[in-house]
N, CA and C of each residue as an Amber inpcrd file, in Angstrom:
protein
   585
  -3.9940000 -55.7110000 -33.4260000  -4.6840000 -54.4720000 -33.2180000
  -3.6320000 -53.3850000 -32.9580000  -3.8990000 -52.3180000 -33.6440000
  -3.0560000 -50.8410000 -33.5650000  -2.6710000 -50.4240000 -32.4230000
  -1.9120000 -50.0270000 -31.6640000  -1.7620000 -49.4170000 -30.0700000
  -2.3280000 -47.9540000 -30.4080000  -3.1040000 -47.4640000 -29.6180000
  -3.8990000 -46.1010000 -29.1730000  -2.6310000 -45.2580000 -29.7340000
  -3.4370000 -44.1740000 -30.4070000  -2.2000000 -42.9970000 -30.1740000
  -1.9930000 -42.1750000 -28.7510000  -0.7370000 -41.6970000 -28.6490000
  -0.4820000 -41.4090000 -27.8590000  -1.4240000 -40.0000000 -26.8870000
  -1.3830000 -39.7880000 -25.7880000  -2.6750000 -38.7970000 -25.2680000
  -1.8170000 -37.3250000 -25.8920000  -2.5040000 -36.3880000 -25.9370000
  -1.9210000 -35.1100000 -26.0320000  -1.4080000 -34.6650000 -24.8560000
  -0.3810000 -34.1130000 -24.9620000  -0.2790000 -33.2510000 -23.8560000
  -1.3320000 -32.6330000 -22.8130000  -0.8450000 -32.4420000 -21.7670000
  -2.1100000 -31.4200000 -21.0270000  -2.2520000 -30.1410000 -21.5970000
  -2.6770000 -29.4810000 -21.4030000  -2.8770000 -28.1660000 -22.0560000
  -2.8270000 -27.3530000 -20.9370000  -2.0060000 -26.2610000 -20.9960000
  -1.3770000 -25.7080000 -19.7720000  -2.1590000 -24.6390000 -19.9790000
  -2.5200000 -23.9430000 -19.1860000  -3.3430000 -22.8330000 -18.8690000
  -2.5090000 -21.5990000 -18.7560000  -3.1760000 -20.7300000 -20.0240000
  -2.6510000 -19.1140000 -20.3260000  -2.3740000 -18.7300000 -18.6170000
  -0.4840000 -18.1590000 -18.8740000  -0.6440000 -17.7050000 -17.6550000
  -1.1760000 -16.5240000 -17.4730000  -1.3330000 -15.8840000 -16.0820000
  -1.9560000 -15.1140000 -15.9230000  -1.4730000 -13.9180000 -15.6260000
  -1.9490000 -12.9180000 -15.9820000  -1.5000000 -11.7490000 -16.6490000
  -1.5820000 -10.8160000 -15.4140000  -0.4540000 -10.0960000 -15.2150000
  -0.3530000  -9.7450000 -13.0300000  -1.3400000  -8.4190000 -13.5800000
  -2.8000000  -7.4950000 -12.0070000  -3.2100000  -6.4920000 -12.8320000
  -2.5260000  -5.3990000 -12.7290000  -0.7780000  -5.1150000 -12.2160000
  -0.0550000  -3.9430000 -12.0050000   1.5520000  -4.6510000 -12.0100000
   1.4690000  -4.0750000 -13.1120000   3.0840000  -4.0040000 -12.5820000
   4.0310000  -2.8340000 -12.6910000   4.5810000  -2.7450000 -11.2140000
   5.3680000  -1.4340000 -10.8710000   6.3150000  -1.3650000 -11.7090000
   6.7620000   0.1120000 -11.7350000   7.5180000   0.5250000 -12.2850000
   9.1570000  -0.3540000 -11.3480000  10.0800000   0.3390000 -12.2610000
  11.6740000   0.0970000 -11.7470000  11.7080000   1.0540000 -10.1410000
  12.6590000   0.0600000  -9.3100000  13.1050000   0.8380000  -8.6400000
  13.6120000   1.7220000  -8.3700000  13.5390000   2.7210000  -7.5450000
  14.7500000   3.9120000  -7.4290000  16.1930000   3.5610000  -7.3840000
  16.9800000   4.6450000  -7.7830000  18.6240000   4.3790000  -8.4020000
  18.9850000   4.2580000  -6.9300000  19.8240000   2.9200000  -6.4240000
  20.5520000   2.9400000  -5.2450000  21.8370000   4.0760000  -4.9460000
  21.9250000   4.6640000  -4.0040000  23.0350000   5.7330000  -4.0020000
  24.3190000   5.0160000  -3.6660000  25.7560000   5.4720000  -4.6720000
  26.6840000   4.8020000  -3.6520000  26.9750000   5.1030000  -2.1120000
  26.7650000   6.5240000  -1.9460000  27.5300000   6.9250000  -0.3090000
  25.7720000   6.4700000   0.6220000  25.6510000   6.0120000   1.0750000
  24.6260000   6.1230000   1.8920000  24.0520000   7.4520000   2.1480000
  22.6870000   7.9950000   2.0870000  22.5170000   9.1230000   2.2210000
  21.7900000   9.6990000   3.6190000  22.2970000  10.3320000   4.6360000
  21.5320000  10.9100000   6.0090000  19.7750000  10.5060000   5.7550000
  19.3440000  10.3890000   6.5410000  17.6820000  10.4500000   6.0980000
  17.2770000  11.0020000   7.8070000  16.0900000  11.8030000   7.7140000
  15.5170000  12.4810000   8.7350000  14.7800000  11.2280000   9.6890000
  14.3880000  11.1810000  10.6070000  13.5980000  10.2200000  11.4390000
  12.5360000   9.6050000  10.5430000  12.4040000   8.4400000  10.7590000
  11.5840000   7.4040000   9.8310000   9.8430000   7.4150000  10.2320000
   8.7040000   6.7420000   9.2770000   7.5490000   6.2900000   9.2740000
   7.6260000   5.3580000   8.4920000   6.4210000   4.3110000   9.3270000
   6.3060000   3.4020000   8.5020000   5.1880000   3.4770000   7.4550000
   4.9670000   2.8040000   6.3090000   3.9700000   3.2280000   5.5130000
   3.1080000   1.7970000   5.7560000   1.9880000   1.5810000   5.8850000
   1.6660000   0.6990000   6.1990000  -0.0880000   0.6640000   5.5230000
  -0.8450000  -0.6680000   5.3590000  -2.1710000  -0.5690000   4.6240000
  -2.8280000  -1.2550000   5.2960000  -4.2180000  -0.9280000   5.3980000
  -5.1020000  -0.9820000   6.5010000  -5.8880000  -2.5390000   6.9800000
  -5.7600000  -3.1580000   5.0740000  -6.1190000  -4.6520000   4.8790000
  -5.1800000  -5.1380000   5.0370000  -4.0630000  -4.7600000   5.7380000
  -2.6160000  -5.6700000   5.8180000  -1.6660000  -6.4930000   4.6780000
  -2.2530000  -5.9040000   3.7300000  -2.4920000  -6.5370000   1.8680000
  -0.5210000  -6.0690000   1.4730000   0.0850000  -6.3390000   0.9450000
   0.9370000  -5.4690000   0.3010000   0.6010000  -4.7800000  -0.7830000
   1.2000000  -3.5290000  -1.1010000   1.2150000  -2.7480000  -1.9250000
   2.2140000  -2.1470000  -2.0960000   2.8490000  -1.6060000  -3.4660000
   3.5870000  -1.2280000  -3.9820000   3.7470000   0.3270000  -3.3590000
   4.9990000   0.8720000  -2.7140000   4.9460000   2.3700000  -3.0320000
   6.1600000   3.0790000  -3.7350000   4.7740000   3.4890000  -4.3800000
   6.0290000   4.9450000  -5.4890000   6.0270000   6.1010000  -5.1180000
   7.1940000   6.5030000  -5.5630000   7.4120000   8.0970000  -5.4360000
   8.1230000   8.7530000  -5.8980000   7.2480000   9.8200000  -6.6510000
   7.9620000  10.6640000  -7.6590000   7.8940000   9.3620000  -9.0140000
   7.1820000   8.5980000  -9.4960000   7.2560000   7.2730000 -10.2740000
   7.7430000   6.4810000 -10.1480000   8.8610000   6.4720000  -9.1960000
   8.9790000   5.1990000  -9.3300000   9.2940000   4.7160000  -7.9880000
   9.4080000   3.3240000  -7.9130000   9.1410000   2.0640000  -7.2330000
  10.0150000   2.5690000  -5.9270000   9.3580000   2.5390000  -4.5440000
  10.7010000   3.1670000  -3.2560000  10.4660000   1.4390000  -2.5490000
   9.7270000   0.9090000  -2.1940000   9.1910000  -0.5400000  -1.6570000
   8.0660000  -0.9390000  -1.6580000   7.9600000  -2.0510000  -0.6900000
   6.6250000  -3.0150000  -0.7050000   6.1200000  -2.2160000   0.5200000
   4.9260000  -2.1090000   0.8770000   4.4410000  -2.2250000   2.7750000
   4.3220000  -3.3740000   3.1250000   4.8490000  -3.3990000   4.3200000
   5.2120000  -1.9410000   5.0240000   6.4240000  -2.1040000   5.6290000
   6.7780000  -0.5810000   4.9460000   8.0830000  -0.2060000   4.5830000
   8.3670000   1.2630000   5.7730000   9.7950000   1.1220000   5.7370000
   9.7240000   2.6490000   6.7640000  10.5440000   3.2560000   5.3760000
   9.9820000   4.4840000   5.3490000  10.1410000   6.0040000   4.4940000
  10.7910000   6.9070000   5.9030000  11.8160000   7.9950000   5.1190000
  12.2650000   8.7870000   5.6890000  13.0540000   9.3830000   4.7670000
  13.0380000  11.1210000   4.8750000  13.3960000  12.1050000   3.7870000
  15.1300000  12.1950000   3.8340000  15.2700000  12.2530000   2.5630000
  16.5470000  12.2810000   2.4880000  17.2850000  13.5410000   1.3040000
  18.4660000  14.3340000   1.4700000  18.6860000  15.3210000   0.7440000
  18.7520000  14.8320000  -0.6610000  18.5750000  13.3460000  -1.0760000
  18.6830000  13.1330000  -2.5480000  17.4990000  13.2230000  -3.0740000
  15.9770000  12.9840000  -2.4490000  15.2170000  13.3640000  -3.1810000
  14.9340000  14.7340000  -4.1350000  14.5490000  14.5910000  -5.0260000
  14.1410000  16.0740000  -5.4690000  12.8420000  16.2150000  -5.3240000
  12.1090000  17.2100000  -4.8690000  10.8320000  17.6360000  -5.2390000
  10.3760000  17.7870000  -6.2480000   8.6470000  17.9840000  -5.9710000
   8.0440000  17.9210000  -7.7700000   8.2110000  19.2420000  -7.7760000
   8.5480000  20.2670000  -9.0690000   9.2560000  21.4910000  -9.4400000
   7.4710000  22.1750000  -9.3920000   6.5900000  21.4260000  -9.8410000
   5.1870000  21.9770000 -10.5570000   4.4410000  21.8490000  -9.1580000
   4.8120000  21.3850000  -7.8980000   3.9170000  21.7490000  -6.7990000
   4.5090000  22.4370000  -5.7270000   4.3870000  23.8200000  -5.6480000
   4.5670000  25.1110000  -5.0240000   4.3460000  24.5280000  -3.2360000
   5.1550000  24.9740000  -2.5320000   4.7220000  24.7230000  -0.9420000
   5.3990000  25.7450000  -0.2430000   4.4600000  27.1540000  -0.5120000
   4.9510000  28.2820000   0.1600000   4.5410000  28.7160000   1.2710000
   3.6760000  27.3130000   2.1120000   3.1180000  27.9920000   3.3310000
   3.2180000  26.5260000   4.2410000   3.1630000  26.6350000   5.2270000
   3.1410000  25.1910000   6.5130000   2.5970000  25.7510000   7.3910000
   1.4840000  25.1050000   7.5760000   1.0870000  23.8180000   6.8680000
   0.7220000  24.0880000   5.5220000   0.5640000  23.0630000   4.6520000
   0.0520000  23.1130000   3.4730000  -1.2010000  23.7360000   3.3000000
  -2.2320000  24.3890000   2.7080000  -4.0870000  24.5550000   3.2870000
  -4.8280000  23.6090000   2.4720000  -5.2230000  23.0960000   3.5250000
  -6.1130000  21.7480000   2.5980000  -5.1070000  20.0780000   2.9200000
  -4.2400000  20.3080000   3.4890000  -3.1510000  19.0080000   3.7450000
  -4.0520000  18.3010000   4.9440000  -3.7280000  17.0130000   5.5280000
  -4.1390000  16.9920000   6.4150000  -2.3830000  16.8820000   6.9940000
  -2.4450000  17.1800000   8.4270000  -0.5780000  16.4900000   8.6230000
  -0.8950000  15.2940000   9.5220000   0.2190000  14.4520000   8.8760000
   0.5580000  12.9010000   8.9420000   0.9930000  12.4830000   9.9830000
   2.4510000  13.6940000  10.8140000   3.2030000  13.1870000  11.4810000
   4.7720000  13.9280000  11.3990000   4.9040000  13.9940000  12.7530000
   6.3910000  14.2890000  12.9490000   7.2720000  13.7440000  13.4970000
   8.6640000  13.9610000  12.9320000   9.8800000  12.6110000  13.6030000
  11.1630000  13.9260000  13.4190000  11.9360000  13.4090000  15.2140000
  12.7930000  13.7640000  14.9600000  13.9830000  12.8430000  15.1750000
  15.5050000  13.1740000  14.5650000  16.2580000  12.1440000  14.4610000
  17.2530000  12.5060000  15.1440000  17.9020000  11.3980000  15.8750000
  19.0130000  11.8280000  16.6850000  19.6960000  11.1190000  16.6980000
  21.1960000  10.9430000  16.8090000  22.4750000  10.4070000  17.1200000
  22.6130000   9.4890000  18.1410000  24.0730000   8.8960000  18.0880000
  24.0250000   8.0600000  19.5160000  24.6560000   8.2350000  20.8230000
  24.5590000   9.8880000  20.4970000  24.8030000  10.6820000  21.9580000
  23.3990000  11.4760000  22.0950000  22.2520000  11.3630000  21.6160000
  21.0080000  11.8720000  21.9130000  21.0980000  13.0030000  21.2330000
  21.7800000  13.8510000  20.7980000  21.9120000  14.8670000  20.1420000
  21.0440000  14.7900000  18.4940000  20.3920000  15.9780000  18.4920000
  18.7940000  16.3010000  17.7030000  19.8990000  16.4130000  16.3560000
  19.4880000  15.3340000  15.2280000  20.1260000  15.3830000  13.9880000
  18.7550000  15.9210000  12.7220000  18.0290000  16.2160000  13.3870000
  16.7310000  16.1560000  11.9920000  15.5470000  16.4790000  12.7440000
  15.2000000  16.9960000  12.0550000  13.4190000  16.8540000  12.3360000
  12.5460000  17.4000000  10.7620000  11.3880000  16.6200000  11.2100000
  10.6690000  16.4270000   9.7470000   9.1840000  16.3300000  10.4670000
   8.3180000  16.5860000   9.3930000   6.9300000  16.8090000   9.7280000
   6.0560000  16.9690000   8.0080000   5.0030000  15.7470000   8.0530000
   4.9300000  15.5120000   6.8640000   3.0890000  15.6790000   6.5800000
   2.6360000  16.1460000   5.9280000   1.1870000  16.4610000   5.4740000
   0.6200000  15.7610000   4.6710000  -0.3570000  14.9840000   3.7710000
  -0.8950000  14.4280000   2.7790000  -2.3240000  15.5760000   2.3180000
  -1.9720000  15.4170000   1.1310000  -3.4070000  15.8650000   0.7290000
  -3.7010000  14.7770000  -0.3550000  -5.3470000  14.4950000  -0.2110000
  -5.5100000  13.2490000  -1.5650000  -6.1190000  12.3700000  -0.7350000
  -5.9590000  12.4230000   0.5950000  -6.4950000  11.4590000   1.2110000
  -7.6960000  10.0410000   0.9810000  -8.2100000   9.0730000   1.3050000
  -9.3800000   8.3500000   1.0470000 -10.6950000   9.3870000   0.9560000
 -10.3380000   9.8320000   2.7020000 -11.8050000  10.7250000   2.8620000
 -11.7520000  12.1220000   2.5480000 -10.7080000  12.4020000   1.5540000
 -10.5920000  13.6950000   1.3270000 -10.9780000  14.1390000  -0.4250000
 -12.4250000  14.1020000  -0.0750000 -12.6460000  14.4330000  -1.5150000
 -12.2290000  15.6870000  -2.2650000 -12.8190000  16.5380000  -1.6700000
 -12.3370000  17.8560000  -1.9430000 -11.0010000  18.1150000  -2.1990000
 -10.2150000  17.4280000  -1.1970000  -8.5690000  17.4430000  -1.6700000
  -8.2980000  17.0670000  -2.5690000  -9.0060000  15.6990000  -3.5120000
  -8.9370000  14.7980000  -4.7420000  -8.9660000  16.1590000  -5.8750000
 -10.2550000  16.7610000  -5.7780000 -10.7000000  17.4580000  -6.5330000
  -9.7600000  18.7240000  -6.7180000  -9.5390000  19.4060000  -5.9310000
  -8.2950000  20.1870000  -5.8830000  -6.9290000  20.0700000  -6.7670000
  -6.6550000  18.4920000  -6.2380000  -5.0400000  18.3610000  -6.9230000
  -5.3340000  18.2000000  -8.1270000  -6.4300000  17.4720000  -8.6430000
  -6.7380000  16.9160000  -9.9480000  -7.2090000  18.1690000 -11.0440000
  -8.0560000  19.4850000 -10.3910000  -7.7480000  20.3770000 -11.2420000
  -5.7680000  21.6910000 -11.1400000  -5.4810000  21.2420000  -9.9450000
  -4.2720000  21.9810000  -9.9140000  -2.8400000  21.6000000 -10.2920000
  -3.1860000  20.2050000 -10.3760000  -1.5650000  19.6050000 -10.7290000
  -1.9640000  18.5680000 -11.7700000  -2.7130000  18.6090000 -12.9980000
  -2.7030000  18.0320000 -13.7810000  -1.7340000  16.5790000 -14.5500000
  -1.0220000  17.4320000 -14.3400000   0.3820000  15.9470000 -14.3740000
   0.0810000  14.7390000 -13.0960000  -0.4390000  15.1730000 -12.2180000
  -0.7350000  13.7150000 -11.0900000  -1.3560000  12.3920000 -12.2000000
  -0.1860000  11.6290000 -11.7530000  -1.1840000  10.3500000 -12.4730000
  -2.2110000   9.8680000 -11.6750000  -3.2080000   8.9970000 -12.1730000
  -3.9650000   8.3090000 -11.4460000  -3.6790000   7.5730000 -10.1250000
  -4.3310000   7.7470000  -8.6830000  -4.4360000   7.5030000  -8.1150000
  -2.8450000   8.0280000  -7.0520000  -2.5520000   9.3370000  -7.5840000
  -1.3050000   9.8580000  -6.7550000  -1.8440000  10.8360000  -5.9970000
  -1.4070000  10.9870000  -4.9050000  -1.4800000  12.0290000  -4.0150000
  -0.3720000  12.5950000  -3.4710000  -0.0660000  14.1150000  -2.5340000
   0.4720000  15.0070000  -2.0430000   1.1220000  14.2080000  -1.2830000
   2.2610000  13.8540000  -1.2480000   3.1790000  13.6840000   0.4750000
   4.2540000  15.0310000   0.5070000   3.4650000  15.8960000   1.4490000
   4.4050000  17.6250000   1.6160000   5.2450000  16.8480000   2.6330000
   6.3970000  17.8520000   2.0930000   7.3890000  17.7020000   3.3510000
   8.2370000  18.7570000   4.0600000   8.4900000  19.1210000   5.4800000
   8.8050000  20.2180000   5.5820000  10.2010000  19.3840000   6.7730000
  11.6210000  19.6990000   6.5480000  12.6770000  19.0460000   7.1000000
  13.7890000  19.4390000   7.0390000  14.3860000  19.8100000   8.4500000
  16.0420000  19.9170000   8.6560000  16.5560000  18.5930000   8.9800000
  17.7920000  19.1090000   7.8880000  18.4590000  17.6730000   8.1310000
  20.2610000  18.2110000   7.5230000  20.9450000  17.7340000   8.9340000
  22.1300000  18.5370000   8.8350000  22.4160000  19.9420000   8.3800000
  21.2840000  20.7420000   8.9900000  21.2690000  22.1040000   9.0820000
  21.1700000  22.6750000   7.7110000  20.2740000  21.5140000   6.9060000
  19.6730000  21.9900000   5.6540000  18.2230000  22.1870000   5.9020000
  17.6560000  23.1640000   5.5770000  16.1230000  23.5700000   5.7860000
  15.7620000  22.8190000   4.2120000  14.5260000  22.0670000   4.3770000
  13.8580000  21.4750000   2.9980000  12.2620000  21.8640000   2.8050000
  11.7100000  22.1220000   2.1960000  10.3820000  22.0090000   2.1420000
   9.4910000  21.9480000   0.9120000   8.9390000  21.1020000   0.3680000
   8.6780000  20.9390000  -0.9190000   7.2820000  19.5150000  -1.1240000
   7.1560000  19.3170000  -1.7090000   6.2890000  17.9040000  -2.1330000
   6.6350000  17.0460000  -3.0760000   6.3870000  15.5720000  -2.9200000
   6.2010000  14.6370000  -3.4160000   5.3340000  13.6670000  -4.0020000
   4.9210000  13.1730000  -5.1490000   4.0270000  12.3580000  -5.6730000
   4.0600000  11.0760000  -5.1130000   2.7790000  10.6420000  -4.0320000
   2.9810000   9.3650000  -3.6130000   2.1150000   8.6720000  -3.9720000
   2.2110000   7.3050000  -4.6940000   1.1260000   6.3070000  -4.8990000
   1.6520000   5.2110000  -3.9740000   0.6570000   4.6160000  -3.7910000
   0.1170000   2.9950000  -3.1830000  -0.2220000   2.4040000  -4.3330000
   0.0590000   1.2640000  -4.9340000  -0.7260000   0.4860000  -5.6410000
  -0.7060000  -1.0260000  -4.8700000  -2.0310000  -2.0660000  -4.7990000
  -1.8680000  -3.2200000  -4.6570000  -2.0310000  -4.2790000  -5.6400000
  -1.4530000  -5.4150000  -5.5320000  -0.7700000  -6.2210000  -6.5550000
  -2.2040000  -6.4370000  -7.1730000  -3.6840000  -6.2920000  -7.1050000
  -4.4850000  -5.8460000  -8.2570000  -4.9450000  -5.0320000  -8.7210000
  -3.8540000  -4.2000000  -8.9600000  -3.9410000  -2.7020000  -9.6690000
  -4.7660000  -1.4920000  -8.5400000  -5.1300000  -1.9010000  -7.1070000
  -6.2880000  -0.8940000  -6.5870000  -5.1340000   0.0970000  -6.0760000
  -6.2050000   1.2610000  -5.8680000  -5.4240000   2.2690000  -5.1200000
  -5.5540000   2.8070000  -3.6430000  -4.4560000   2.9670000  -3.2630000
  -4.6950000   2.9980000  -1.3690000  -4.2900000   4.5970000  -1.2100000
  -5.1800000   5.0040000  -0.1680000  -4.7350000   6.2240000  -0.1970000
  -4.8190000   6.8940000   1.8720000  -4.3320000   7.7980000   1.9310000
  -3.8700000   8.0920000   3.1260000  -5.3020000   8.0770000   3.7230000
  -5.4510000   7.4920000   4.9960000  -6.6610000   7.5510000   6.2790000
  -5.8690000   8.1150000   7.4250000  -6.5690000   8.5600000   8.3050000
  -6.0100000   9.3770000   9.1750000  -6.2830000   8.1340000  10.8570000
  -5.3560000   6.8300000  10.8870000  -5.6230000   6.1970000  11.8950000
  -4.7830000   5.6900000  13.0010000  -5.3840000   5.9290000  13.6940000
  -4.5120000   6.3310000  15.5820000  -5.0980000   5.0530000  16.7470000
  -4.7210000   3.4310000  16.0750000  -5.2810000   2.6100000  17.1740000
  -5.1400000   2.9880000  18.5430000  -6.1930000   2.4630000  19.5100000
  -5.9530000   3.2560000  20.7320000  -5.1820000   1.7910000  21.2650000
  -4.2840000   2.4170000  22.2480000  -3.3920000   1.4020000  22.7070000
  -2.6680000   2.2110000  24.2290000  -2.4850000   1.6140000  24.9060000
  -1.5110000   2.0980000  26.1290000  -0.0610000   1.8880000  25.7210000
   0.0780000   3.1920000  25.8860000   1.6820000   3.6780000  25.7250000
   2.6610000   3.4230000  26.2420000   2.5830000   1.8490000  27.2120000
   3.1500000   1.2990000  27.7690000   3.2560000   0.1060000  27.5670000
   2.3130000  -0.2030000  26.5570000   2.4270000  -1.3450000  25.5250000
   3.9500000  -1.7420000  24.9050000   4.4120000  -2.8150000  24.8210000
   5.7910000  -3.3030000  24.3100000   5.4290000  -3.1860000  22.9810000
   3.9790000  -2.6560000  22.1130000   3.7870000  -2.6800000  20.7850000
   3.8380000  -1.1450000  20.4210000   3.4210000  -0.6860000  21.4860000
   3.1700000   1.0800000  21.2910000   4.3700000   1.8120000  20.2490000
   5.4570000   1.1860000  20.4240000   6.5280000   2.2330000  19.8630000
   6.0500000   1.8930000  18.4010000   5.8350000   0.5320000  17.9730000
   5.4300000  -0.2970000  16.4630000   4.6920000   0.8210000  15.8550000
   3.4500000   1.1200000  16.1370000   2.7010000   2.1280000  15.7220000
   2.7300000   3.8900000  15.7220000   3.5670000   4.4690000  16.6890000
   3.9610000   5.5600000  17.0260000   4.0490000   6.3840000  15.8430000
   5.0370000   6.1500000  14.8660000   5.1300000   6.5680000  13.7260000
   4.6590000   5.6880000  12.3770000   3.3770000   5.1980000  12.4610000
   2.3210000   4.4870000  11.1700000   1.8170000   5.1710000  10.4050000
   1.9280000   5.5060000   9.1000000   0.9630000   6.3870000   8.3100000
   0.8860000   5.1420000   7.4300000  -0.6660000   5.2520000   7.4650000
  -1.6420000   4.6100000   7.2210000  -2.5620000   4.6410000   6.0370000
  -2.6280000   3.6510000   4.9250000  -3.2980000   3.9470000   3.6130000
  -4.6430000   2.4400000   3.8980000  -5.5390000   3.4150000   3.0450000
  -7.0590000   2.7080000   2.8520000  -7.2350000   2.5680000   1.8170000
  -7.9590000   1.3410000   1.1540000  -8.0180000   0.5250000  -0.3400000
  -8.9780000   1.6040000  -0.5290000  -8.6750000   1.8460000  -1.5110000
 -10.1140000   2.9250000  -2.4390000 -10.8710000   1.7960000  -3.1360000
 -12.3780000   2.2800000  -2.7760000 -13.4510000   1.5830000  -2.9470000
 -13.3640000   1.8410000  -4.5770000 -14.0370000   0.8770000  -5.3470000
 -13.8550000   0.9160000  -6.6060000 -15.1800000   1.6020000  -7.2000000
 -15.2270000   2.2130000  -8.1790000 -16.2870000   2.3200000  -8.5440000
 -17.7980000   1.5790000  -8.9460000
């Protein structure tokens, strides 16, 4: 009697196709560059998500962000007044040395928010170039006795394509908490509900 032919292989299952994938990272600088006092960027489902800015890829959350003279601003969004009208503001940090001496200060606005419809509606007829699911991060900052003030395109994306966008949230906690400083400077993004 014949011996069986041999079994087929298993049949490996189409891999699966990721629903976002970020862009390239930002160009590393050789000299290290000053940066103003830090925030962390952080998401509300504790989920990671991608953040970009200006297109492309700055980290994962949660990540600490802090302005630095290499960014450039977007040229097509005007910020001739502070506060922004219509921003909500995020948060201020100032930066100092290791003789206590004041090296920076920065103070940062979002417009685009989750609960900020009207703001949606705004950027989306005023800055046309916003891609999907980007919003306003204004920034207004001395840093080594350079005055800055301008805006940035910030997205959230999470690793299934959703979009997170700025909430305005302040856990209540005693300020004497060994966690308190953790949160002090948190700006905070919320999964946008899908349609």
């Amino acid at each position: 009697m014949p011996a069986p032919p041999p079994a087929p292989p298993p049949a490996t299952a189409p891999r699966k196709k990721p629903a976002f994938v970020p862009p390239a990272y930002m160009p590393m600088f050789q000299d290290p560059q000053p940066t103003t006092g830090n925030f962390t960027f952080r998401t509300m489902d504790h989920l990671k998500a991608f953040v970009i800015i200006n297109g492309e890829r700055y980290s994962d959350t949660s990540c600490l962000w802090g302005y630095s003279l290499a960014y450039d601003f977007d040229p097509k969004i005007a910020v001739p007044e502070w506060p922004p009208k219509g921003a909500a503001l995020a948060g201020a940090a100032t930066g100092k040395d290791e003789a206590g001496r004041k090296t920076s200060t920065i103070e940062i606005a979002i417009e685009g928010g989750v609960y900020d419809l009207a703001g949606l509606e705004r950027l989306r007829k005023a800055y046309p170039h916003l891609a999907p699911g980007e919003q306003v991060l204004y920034v207004k900052a001395e840093l080594h006795g350079q005055c800055r003030q301008g805006a940035l395109r910030l997205k959230l994306v999470g690793e299934d394509g959703s979009f997170y966008r700025y909430t305005n949230y302040n856990p209540v906690q005693s300020m004497e908490d060994e966690t308190a400083a953790i949160f002090a400077r948190s700006i905070w993004f919320q999964r946008e509900k899908s349609e």
